[in-house]
C-alpha positions in Angstrom: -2.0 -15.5 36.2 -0.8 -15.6 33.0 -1.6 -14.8 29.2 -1.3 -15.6 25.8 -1.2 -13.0 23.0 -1.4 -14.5 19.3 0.2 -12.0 16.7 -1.9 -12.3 13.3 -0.2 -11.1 9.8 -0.9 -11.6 6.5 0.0 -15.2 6.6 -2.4 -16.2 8.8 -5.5 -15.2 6.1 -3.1 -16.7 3.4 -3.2 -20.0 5.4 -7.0 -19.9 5.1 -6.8 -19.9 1.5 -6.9 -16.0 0.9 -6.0 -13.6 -1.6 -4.8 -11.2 0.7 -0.8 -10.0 0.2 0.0 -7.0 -1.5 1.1 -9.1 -4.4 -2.7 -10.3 -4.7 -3.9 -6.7 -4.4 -1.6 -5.4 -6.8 -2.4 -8.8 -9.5 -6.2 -7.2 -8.9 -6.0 -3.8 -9.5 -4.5 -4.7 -13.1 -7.1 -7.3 -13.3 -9.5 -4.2 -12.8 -8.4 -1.9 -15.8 -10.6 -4.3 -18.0 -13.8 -2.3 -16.5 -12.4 0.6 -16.9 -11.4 -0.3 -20.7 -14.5 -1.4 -21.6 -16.2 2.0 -20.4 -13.6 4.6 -22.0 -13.6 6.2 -25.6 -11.1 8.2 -24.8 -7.1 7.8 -26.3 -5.7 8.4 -22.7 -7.7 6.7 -19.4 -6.3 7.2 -15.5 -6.7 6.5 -11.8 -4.4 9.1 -10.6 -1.6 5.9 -10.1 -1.1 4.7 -13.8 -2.2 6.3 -17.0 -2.5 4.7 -20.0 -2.4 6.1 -23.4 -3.2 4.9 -27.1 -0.5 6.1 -29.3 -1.7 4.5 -32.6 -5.1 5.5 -33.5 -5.5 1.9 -35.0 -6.2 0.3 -31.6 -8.8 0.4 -29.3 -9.5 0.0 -25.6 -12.6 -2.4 -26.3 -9.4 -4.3 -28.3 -7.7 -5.1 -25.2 -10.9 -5.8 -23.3 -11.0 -8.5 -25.4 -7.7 -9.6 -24.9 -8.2 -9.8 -21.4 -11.3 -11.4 -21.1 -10.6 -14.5 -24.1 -6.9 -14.6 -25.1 -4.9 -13.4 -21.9 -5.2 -13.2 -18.3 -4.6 -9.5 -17.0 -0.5 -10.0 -16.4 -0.3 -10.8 -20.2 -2.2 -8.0 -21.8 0.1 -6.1 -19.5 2.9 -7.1 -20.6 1.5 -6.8 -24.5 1.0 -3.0 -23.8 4.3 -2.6 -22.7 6.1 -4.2 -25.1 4.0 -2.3 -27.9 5.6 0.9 -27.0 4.5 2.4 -30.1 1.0 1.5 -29.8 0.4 2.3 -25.9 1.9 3.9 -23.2 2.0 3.7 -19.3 3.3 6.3 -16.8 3.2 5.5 -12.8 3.2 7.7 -10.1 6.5 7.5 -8.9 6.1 5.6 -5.8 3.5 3.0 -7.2 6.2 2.9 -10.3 8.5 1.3 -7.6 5.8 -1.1 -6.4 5.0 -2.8 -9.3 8.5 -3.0 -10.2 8.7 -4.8 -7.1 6.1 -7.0 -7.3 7.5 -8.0 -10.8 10.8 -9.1 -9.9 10.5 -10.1 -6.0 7.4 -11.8 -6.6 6.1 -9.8 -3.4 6.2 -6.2 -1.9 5.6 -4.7 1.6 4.3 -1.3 0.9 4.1 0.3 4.2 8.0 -0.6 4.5 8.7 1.3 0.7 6.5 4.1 2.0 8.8 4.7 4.7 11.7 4.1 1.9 10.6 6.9 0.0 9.4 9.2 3.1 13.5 8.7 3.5 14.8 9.3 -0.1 12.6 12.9 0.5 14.4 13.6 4.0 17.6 13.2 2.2 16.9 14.9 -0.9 17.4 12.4 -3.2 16.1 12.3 -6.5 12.5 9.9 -6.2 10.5 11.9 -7.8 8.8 14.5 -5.0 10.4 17.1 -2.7 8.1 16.9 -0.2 6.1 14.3 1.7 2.7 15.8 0.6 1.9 14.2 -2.9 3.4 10.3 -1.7 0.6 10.7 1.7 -1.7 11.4 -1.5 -0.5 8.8 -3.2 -0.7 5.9 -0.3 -4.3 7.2 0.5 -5.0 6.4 -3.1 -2.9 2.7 -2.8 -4.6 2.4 0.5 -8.4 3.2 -0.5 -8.5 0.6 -3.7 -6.7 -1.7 -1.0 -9.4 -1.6 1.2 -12.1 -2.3 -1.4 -9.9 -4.7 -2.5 -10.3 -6.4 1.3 -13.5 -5.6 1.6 -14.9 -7.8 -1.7 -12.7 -10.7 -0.1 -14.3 -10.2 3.4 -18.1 -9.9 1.8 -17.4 -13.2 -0.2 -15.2 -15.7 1.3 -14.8 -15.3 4.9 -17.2 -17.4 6.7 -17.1 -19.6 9.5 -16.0 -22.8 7.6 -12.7 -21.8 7.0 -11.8 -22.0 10.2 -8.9 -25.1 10.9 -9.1 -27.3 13.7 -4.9 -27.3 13.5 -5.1 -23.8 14.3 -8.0 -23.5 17.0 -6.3 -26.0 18.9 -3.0 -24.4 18.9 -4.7 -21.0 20.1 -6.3 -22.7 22.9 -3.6 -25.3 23.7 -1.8 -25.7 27.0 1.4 -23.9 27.9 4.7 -25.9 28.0 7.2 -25.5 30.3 10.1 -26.3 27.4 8.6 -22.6 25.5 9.2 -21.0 28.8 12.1 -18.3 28.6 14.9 -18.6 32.0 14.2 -15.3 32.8 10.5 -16.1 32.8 10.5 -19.7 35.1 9.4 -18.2 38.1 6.7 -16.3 36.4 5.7 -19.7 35.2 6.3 -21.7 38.4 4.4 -19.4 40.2 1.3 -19.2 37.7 1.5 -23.5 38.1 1.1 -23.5 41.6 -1.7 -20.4 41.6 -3.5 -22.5 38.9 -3.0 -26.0 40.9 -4.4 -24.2 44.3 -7.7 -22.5 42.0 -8.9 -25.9 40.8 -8.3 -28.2 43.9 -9.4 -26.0 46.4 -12.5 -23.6 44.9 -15.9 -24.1 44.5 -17.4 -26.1 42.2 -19.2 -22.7 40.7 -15.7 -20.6 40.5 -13.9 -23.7 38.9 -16.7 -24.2 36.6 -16.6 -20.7 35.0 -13.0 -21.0 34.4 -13.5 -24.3 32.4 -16.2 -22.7 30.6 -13.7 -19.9 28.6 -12.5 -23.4 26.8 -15.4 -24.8 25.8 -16.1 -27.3 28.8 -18.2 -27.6 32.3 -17.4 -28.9 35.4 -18.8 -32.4 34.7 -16.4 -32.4 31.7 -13.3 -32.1 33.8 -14.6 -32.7 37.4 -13.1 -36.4 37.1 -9.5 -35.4 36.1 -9.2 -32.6 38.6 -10.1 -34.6 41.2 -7.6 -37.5 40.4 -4.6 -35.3 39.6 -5.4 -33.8 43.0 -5.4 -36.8 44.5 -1.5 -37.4 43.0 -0.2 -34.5 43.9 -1.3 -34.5 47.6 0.6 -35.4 50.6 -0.4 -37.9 53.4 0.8 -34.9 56.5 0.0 -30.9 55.7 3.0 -29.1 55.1 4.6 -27.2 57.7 5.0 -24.9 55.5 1.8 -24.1 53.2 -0.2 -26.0 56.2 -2.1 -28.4 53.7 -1.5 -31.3 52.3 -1.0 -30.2 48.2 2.7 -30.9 47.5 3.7 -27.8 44.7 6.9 -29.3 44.2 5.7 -32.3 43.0 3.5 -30.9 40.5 6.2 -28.3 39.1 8.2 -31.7 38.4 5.5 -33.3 36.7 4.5 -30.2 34.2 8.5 -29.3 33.4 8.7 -32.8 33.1 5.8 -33.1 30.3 4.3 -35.8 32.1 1.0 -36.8 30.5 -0.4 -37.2 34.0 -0.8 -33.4 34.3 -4.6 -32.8 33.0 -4.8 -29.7 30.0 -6.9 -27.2 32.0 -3.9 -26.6 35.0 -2.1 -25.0 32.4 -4.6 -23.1 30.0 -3.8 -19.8 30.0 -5.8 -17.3 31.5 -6.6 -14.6 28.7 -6.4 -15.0 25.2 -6.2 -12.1 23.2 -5.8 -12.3 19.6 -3.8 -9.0 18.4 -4.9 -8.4 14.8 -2.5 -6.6 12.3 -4.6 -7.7 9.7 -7.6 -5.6 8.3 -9.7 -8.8 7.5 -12.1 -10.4 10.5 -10.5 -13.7 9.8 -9.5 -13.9 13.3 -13.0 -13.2 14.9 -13.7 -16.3 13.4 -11.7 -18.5 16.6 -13.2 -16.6 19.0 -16.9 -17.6 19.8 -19.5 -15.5 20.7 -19.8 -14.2 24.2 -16.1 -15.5 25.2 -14.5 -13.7 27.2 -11.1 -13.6 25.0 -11.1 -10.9 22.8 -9.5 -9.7 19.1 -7.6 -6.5 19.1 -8.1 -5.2 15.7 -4.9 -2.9 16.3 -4.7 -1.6 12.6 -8.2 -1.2 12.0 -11.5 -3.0 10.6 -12.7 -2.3 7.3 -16.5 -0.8 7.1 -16.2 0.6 10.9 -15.9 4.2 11.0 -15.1 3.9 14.5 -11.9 2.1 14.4 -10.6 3.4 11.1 -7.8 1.6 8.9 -4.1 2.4 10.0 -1.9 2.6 6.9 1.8 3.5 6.7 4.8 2.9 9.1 6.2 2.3 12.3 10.0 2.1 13.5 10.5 4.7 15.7 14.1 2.9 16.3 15.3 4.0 13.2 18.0 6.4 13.6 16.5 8.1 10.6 13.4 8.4 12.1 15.0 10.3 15.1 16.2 13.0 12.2 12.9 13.2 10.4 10.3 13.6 13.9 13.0 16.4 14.7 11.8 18.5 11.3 9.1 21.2 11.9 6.8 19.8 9.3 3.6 17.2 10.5 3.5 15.9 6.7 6.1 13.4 7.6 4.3 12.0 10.2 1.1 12.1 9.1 1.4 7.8 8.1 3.6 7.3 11.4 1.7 4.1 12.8 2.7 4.7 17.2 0.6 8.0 16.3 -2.3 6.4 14.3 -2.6 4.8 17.3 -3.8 7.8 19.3 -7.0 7.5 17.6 -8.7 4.7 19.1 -8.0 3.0 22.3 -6.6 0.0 21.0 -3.0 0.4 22.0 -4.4 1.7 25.0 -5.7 -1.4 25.8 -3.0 -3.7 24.7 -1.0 -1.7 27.4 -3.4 -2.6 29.4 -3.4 -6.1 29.4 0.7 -6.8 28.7 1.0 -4.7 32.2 -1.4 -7.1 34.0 0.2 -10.3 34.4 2.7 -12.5 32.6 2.4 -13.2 28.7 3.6 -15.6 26.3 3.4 -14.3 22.8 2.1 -16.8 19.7 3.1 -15.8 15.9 1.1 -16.4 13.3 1.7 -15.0 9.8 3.3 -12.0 11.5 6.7 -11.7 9.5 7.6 -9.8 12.1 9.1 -6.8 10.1 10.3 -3.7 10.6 6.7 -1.4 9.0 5.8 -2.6 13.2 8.8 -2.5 14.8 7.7 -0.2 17.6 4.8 -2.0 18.5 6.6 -5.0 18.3 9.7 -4.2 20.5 7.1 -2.7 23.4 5.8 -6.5 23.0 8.9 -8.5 22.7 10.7 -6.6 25.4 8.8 -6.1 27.4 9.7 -7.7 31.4 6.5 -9.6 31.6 7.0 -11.3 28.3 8.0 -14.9 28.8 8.3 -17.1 25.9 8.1 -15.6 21.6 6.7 -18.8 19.3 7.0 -19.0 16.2 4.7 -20.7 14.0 6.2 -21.1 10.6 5.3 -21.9 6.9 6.4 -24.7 5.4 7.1 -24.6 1.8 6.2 -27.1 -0.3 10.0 -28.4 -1.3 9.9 -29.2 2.3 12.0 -25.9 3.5 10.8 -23.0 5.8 10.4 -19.5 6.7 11.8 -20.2 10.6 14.9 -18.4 10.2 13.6 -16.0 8.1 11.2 -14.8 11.2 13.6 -15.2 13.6 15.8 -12.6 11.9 13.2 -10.0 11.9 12.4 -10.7 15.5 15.6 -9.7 16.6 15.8 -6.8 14.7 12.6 -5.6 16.9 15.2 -6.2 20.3 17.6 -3.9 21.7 18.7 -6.5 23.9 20.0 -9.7 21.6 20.7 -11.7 25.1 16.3 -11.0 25.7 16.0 -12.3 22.3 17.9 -15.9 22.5 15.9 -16.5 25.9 12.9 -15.6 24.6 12.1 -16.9 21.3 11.6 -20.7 21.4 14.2 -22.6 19.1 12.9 -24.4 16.0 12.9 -27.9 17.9 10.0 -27.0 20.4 8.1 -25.2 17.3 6.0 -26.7 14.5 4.5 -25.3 11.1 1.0 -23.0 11.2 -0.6 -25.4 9.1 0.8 -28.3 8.6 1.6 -29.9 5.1 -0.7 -33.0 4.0 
């Protein structure tokens, strides 16, 4: 046997046309003061993140309203109020000051990664704003619970099954190739090639058909080019060895050759399971219904109470980690991811199935960072792991974001000489979705 695991990040919703990043959700929740402007008499409104206060008696909140909604988009009425510092006033929670100041002059922000930042900056006493972990937890349930209705409105409105891409289906279900195949990992793969080449030739047409049927075809589909490749790859005299007449090594040649000979379904893999960092259902939407490859929906689904949303950190390899997990006090671990995860059995199960046979791992959107770098290392390291892909965005000047993944995946080994067998180099890998 062996499997293929597909990592899904942000990217891979933001490759279906979604507003999905932090960036996005921040943009909204500015975007959403207009309601509450509209609504509010009062000189001084709040969410418990920002309050905003009118200083000059002379304005209005229905004035700004009406900013928003005819003159300016929600960015520049924000900037208006802030640069009217006579007129208006804004004060931030400390940790969601930092965000938006993030967002403003990155362009971007990982919050579960300044979470853990902050969580720091309190270990070590330094002067953020709180001296202990208890009112930034409060403050990333409050960042995390306008997040998820945030999500939710996007999940309600746009996901649906026509934004699915036929560039990215394929490459979910596509045949392994030996040149993605790690050293270390060869005779995993040579021996999965000649399991896979003695299932089709010499099984039933009922067992063969069921296998064909996880992709999508029957046995009358494929029946032709089974039978013909079988017919190539066997010997006039049995073997003295195997005591039939397939010949293996003829059929290793032709697949780490990339001959074109070799028919698609010998080198399917055997499970697919789509491991889903995401909170969106975006990725339910490539497996069909009653398949037997699954979605892990390792961080949670939004609206299901039964596998709850799993916000805040994970890098258990930090050496400051190792301090902090020493300290008598569960408040700074209360947002540690690898114990989330003792919730639900969804780690559990991706255990499970990296422990059952070989894997090959697929990433798409996954920056690979360090807010997972504990899950992630158990993944990348692990000794039936044989090949780390890449799939990359391409910008539209025409440069990439290959390098840029790569240097986070390493930072999830131990072992740098794992790393540079594992991870395919940029030659053998392509873009998630291409440019037109």
């Amino acid at each position: 046997m062996m499997n293929r695991i597909i990592l899904i990040g942000n990217g891979f919703d933001l490759a279906h046309g979604l507003k999905t990043s932090y960036a996005d959700f921040i943009e909204d929740y500015w975007e959403n003061w207009v309601k509450l402007f509209t609504k509010s008499n009062k000189n001084s409104i709040t969410d418990r993140l920002a309050t905003l206060t009118i200083r000059d008696k002379r304005h209005y909140w229905t004035d700004i309203a009406f900013g928003i909604t005819y003159n300016k988009t929600a960015a520049e009425t924000l900037e208006f109020i802030k640069g009217n510092k006579d007129a208006y006033e804004i004060k931030y929670t400390p940790f969601f000051e930092m965000i938006n100041k993030t967002v403003e002059t990155k362009g971007w922000v990982d919050i579960e990664n300044e979470f853990y930042l902050w969580l720091k900056k309190i270990f070590k006493r330094d002067d953020c704003g709180y001296d202990n972990p208890v009112p930034l937890n409060e403050e990333l349930e409050l960042i995390k619970g306008k997040l998820i209705e945030y999500l939710k409105l996007i999940e309600e409105e746009q996901i649906r099954p026509e934004l699915v891409k036929d560039c990215i289906r394929n490459v979910i279900y596509e045949p392994f190739k030996a040149q993605d195949i790690s050293n270390e990992g060869k005779t995993n793969f040579e021996n999965f090639l000649r399991d896979r080449l003695e299932y089709l030739i010499g099984n039933d047409e009922q067992r063969v058909s069921s296998f064909l049927q996880r992709f999508g075809y029957s046995y009358i589909d494929r029946s032709s080019d089974i039978e013909t490749y079988g017919q190539s790859v066997t010997m006039s005299q049995e073997s003295p060895v195997t005591h039939d007449k397939l010949d293996r090594w003829k059929h290793l040649q032709y697949v780490n050759d990339g001959k074109n000979i070799v028919p698609d379904c010998f080198l399917w893999p055997d499970q697919i399971l789509l491991l889903n960092f995401n909170y969106t259902n975006t990725a339910d939407l490539y497996i069909p219904k009653g398949s037997e490859f699954k979605v892990n929906h390792i961080h949670g689904q939004l609206g299901n109470d039964k596998n709850p949303i799993i916000f805040g950190y994970g890098d258990e390899l930090d050496d400051d980690y190792k301090e902090i997990s020493k300290l008598n006090d569960n408040d700074y671990l209360k947002n540690i991811k690898s114990i989330r995860y003792l919730e639900m059995d969804n780690y559990r199960k991706l255990l499970s199935f990296i422990n059952s046979a070989p894997f090959q791992i697929y990433i798409m959107g996954h920056s690979c960072g360090n807010s997972d770098r504990t899950l992630l290392n158990t993944l990348f390291e692990h000794k039936n792991c044989v090949s780390i892909k890449p799939f990359y965005y391409e910008k539209p000047d025409g440069t990439d974001n290959y390098i840029e993944i790569v240097q986070n995946i390493s930072r999830n080994f131990n072992d740098m000489r794992l790393m540079r067998d594992r991870v395919v180099n940029k030659t053998y890998c392509r873009p998630l979705v291409p440019r037109e």
